[in-house]
Every structure is written in C-alpha cells, then in structure tokens.
GUTORZA-516133 format. One record per residue (C-alpha): residue in three letters; x, y, z. Coordinates in steps of 0.1 Angstrom, whole numbers. Example, Ala and Ser with C-alpha at 12.3 -4.5 7.8 and 13.67 -1.06 7.14 Angstrom:
// residues 2
<ALA,<123,-45,78>>;
<SER,<137,-11,71>>;
END
This chain:
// residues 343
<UNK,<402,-502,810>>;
<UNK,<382,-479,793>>;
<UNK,<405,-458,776>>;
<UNK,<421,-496,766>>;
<UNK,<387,-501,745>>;
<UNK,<388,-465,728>>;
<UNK,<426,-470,716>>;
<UNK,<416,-504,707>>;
<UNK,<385,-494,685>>;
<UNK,<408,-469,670>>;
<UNK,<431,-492,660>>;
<UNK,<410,-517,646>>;
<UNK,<393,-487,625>>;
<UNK,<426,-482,611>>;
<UNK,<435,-513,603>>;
<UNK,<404,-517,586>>;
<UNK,<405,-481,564>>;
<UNK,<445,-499,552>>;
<UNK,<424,-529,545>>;
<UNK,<403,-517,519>>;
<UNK,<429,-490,507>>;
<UNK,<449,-521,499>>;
<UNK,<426,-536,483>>;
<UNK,<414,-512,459>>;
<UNK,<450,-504,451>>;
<UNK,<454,-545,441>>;
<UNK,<422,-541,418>>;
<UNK,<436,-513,402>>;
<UNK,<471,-530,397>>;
<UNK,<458,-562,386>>;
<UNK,<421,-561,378>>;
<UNK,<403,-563,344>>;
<UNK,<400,-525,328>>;
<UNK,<366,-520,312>>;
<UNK,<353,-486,302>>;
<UNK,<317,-475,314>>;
<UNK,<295,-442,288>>;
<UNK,<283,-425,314>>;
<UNK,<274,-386,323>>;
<UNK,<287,-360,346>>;
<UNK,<259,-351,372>>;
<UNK,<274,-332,401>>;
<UNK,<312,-312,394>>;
<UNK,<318,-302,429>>;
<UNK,<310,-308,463>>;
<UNK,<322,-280,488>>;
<UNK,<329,-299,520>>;
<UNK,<351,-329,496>>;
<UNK,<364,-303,471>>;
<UNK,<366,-315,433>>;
<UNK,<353,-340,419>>;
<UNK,<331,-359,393>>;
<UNK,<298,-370,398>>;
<UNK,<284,-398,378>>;
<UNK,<259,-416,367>>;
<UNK,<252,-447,340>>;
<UNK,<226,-468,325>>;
<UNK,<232,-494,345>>;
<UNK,<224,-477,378>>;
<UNK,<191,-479,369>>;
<UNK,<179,-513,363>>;
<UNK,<144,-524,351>>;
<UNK,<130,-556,360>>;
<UNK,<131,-578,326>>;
<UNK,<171,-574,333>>;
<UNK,<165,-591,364>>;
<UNK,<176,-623,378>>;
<UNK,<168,-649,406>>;
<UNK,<154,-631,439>>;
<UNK,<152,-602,420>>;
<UNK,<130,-610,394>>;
<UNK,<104,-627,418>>;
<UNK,<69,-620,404>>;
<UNK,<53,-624,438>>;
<UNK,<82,-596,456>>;
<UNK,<74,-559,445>>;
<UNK,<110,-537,439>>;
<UNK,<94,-518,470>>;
<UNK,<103,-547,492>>;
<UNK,<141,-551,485>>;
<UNK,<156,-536,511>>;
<UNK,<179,-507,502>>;
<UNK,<217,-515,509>>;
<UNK,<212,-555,495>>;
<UNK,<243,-571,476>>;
<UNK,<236,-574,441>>;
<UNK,<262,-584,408>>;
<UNK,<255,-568,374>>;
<UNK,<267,-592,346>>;
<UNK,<285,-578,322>>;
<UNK,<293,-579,284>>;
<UNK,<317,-555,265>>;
<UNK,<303,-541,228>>;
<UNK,<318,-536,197>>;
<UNK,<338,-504,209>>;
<UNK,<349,-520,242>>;
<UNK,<322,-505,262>>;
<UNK,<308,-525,290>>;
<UNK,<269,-524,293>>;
<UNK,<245,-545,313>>;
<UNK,<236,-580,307>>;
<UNK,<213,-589,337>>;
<UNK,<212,-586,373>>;
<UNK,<211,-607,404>>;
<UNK,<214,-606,439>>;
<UNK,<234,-640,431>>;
<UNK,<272,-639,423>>;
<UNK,<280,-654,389>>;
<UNK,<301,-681,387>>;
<UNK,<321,-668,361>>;
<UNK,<323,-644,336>>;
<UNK,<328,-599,339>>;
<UNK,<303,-587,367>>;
<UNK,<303,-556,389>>;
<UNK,<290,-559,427>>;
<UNK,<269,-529,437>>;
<UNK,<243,-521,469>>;
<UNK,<208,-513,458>>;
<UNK,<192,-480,472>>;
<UNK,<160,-467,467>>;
<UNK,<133,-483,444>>;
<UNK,<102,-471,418>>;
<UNK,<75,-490,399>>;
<UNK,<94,-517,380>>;
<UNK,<137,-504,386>>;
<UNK,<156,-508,412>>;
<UNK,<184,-479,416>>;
<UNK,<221,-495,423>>;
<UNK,<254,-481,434>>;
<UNK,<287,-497,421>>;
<UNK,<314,-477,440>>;
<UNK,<324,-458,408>>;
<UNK,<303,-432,410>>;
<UNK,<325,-401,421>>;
<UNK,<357,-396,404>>;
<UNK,<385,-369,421>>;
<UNK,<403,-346,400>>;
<UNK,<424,-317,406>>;
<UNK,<413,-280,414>>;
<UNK,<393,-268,390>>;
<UNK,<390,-300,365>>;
<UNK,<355,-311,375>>;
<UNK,<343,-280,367>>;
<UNK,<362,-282,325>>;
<UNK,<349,-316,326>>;
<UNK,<312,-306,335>>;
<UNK,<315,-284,305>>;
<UNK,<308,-310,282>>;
<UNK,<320,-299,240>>;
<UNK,<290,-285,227>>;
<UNK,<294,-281,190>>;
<UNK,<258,-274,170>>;
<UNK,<242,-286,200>>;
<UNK,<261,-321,202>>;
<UNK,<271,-335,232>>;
<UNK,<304,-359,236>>;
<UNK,<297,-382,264>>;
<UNK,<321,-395,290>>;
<UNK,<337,-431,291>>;
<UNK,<348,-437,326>>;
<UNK,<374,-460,330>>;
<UNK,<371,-486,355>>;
<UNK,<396,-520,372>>;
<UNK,<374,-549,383>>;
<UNK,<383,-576,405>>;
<UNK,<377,-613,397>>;
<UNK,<354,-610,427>>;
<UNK,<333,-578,413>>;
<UNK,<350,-554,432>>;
<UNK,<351,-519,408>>;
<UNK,<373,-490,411>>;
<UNK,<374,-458,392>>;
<UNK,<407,-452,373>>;
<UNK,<402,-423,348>>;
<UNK,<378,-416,317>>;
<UNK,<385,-407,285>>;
<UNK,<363,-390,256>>;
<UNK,<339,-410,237>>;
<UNK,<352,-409,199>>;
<UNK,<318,-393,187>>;
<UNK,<293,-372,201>>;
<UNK,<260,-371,193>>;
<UNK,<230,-340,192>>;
<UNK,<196,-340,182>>;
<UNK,<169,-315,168>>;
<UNK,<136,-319,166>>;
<UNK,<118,-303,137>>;
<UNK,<83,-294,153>>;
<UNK,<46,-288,133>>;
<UNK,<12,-266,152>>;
<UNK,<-21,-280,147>>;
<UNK,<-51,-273,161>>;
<UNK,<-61,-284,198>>;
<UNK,<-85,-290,218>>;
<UNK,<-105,-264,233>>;
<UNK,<-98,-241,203>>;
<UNK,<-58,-243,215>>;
<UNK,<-34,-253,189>>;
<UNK,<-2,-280,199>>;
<UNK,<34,-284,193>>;
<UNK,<42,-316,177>>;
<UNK,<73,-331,166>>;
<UNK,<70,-345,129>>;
<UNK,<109,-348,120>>;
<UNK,<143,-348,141>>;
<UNK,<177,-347,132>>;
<UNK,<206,-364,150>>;
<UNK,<240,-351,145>>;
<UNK,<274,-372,147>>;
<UNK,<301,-355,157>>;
<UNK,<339,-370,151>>;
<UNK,<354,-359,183>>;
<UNK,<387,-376,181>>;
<UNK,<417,-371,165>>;
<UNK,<415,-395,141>>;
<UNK,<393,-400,105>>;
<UNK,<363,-421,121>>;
<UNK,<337,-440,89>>;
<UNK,<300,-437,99>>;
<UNK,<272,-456,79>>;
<UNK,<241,-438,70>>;
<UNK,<218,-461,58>>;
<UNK,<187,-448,34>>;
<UNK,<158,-433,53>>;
<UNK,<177,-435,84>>;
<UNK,<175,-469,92>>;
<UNK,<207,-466,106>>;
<UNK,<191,-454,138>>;
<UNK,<168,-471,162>>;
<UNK,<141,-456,182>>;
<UNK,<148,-467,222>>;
<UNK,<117,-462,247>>;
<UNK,<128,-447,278>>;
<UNK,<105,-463,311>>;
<UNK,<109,-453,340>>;
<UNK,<85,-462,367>>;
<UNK,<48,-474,362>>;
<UNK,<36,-508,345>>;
<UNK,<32,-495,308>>;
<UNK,<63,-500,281>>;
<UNK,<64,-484,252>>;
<UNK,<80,-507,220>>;
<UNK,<89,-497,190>>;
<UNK,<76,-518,164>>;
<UNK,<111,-522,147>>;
<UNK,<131,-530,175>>;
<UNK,<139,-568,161>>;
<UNK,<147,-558,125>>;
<UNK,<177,-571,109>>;
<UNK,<207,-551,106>>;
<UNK,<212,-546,65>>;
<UNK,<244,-550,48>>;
<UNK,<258,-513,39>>;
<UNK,<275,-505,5>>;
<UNK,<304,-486,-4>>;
<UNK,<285,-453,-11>>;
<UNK,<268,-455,20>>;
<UNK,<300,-445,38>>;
<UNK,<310,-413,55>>;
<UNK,<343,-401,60>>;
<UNK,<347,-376,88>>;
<UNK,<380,-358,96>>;
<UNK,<388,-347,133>>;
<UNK,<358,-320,141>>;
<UNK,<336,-327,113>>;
<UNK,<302,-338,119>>;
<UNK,<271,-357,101>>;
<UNK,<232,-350,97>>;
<UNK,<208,-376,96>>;
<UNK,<173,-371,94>>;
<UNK,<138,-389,104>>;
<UNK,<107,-384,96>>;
<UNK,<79,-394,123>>;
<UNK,<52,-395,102>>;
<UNK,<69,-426,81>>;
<UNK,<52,-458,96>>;
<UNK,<89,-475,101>>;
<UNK,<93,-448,133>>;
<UNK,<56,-469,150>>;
<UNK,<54,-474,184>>;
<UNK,<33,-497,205>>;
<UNK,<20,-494,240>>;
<UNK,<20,-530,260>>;
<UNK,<1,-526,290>>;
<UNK,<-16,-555,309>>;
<UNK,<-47,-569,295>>;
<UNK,<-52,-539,272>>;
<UNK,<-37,-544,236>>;
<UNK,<-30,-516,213>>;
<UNK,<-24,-510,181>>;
<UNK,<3,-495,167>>;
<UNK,<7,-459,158>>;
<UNK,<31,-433,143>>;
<UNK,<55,-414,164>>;
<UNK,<42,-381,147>>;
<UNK,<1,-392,152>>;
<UNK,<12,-399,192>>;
<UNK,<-16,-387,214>>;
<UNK,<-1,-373,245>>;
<UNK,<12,-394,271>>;
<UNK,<34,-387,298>>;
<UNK,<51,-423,295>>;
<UNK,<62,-421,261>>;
<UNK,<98,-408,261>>;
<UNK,<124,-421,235>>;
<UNK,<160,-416,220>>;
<UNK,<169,-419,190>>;
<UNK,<203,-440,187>>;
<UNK,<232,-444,163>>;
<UNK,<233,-481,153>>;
<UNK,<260,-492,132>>;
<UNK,<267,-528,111>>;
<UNK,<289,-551,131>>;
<UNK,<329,-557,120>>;
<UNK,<324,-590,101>>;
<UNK,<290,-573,82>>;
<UNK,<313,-544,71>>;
<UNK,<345,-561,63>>;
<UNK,<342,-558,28>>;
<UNK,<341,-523,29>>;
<UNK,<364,-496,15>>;
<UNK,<383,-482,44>>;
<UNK,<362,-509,71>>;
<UNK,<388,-500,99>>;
<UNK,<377,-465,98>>;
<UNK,<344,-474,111>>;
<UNK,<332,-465,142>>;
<UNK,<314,-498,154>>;
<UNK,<297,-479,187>>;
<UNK,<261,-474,196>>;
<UNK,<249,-436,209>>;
<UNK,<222,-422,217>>;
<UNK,<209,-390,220>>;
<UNK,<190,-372,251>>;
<UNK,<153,-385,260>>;
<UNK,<127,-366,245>>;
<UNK,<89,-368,237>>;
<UNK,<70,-365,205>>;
<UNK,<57,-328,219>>;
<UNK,<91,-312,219>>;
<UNK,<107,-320,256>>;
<UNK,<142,-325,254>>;
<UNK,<158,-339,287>>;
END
C-alpha cells in the first residue's frame, strides 16, 4: 500500500511539472510580447550552469505605486507576508517598453498586468518577483552578456523580452539591446570642510548618449540641458527627495536642436548643478524645507539621483526634419550622489 502512495505522489508530481511546462509553452505561443530595460546581476550559477540574472525597476516598488491592501496606511510593508500574490499594471512607453503603472494585491479586470510573489520588505518598498528573472543561455553567453559595451564609460542596457498571458502569467523569451546607451561623468570641485578637512563636491556632470544600433537614431538636446530630468532614487526610510522641476512642461524642439548620430557615434550633454533649474527639495513629515541647489547639497545619505534622457513625444516632434529618426525612449544613467558616488 505504501509503495502505492510513493508511485502515486510521483506521478501526480509529474503530471503537475507537464502542467506548468504546458503552460508556459501556451504563453509563449500565444501571449502578448512586451519588452522589460532591465540589468544583468548574476551571469552564472555553478550548480544550474549559464544563465542571466536579472533585475528591473519594477521589482522594487514604493508605496505611492501602491494599490488596495497594499497601500493601507494603517498596514506597515513589514506586515505583508513574503510569498503574497500581487499584479503589477502595466503601460508600454513611447519605445515599446513596458514600465510600472501601479500595484495591487488585486487582479485587474482588464488591461496589461504581470502577476509576481512579494519577498522581503524595507521602509516604504516592497520587493517582488515576476518569474522572469533568470534567463538561460548557452555555454559561455552569460558571461559576453554580463560584459556589458562600455564605450567612454557608457553603458547599453538590456531589454528583456517577455510573453504575458491574459491572466498575468510572464515568461522570459529573449532580450535584445537597447538602441542607446547612456554614461555619465561627474565633474567634481574641493572646498574647505569641516574640521580644517576639505570635500569633494560635484558642481557639473556630463551624460553621454551613445547610438548603439545599427541604424541613424535623432536625439534632441534642448538648451541648458533641459532635455534631461533629475530622478531621486529612495530606497527605504520616510524622507523623499523631489526635484523641484519634475512637473515642467516638455518644450517644443526646433530643427537645429537635432542630432544626428550614425551607428557608434555618441552625444555630450552637460549640467551644471549650481544652476537653480537642477533644485531639489526634501519632503519629510511635519518638517518643510526649502529648496536648494544640487551643487549647495549638504550631505545626506538619502539623496541619490539620476540623471535621465527625456525626449519630446511623436506628435510634439512631428514637424521635424527627419522626426522618424528620433529616438522617443527615456534612459537614465547609474545613481549617484552630489559627493561623487557613482553606483
């Protein structure tokens, strides 16, 4: 009778291993294909052999992207328990990435959303797991692909593509090169510190676009660099950092503000941090503040930004000489902090 059990346990094991390799071969016949920007992490694994490693934005969620249960004031992030259904909503950008609209331990009724499993939890985000976050490859491919181009110190991120099911269900399918990369320099100043010690402080940086494809790609660099936007990374704790621009209106580029970049060409703009358009604000509970320039920043280990590449929309530039040229995609560049830390 025993041995009955064991064969039968076995079986039913089986059957359910076919199940879901059925399954994920139906989403990837018939599912929706969205691409996810994301970053290799982790190339290899010796016990599973090749592979990629991910990780995006999205696994990462704060709480204003929250929805329902989720976003309860009176339930800390601390007190979801780790392994909980949850559905990211979905939109798709101007360059047919898809990036996170909200989250919700709700599914949607309609629309593109992704079901993950939360894990562990920090101050106001909530980590999540989608299934899509380790891609196989052949021997030795994980470890070209962890080699990421580096040309004058820009990086070309990864777009992983990925099938979804109408009920949320994700599976990994491939990647592809993002069309530009992106780097970033930060020009930094000494002045004296306290104690007699003298400080490191960024007054200027430089981000790079890089055409990595092997096509002509348009970029528009607005004057002053008001093409870019400043982003505030937070991670963890109750302070957020805002940048005092974040709202502005996107301006309507001219002809001459175009640039034309062949395959492996690349494109300097500059900022200057000690120009009041590059303010930030700190918004903390019950305690106001003023605004102040990036450059004038008095340390603080919470105030971490990128810099970010963010181009007209289609209809804005349609006018334009050569408008389906332009690369409509936003990047950004690695976190770093007004003392010189580059992540």
């Amino acid at each position: 009778m025993r041995i009955k059990w064991i064969i039968a346990v076995a079986v039913l094991q089986v059957l359910v291993l076919a199940y879901m390799a059925g399954e994920r071969e139906w989403v990837l016949r018939t599912g929706r294909t969205i691409y996810i920007r994301s970053a290799p992490v982790d190339p290899r694994d010796a016990m599973r052999g090749d592979y990629l490693r991910v990780t995006y934005d999205m696994s990462n969620v704060p709480r204003e992207l929250c929805r329902g249960r989720l976003a309860s004031t009176n339930e800390a992030f601390a007190a979801v328990r780790p392994d909980t259904r949850v559905y990211a909503t979905l939109r798709t950008t101007e360059d047919g990435i898809a990036e996170l609209v909200n989250l919700s331990s709700e599914r949607p009724s309609e629309g593109l959303f992704m079901r993950g499993r939360t894990e562990q939890s920090w101050g106001e985000h909530l980590e999540v797991r989608y299934g899509v976050e380790a891609l196989f490859l052949q021997q030795g491919r994980a470890r070209e692909l962890e080699q990421v181009p580096d040309r004058e110190a820009v990086r070309v991120p990864l777009e992983m593509k990925v099938a979804v099911s109408p009920g949320g269900l994700a599976v990994l399918n491939g990647y592809r090169r993002c069309a530009v990369g992106v780097g970033l320099q930060l020009e930094m100043k000494e002045e004296p510190g306290g104690e007699g010690q003298r400080q490191r402080r960024a007054v200027a940086a430089t981000l790079r676009l890089f055409n990595a494809s092997s096509n002509d790609v348009a970029i528009v660099d607005l004057p002053a660099g008001h093409s870019l936007g400043l982003v505030p990374v937070t991670e963890g704790g109750d302070t957020r950092w805002r940048w005092v621009h974040e709202s502005k209106p996107e301006p309507a580029p001219e002809a001459s503000q175009l640039v034309l970049l062949k395959p492996g060409e690349s494109h300097s703009i500059k900022v200057d941090f000690q120009d009041p358009w590059w303010s930030v604000v700190k918004e903390e509970k019950e305690k106001p503040h003023e605004p102040v320039k990036l450059a004038a920043l008095k340390q603080d280990w919470s105030a971490r930004f990128r810099l970010e590449y963010r181009p007209p929309d289609r209809t804005t530039c349609a006018g334009l000489p050569k408008a389906e040229l332009i690369w409509h995609g936003r990047l950004a560049t690695r976190a770093f902090n007004p003392w010189g830390r580059v992540d």
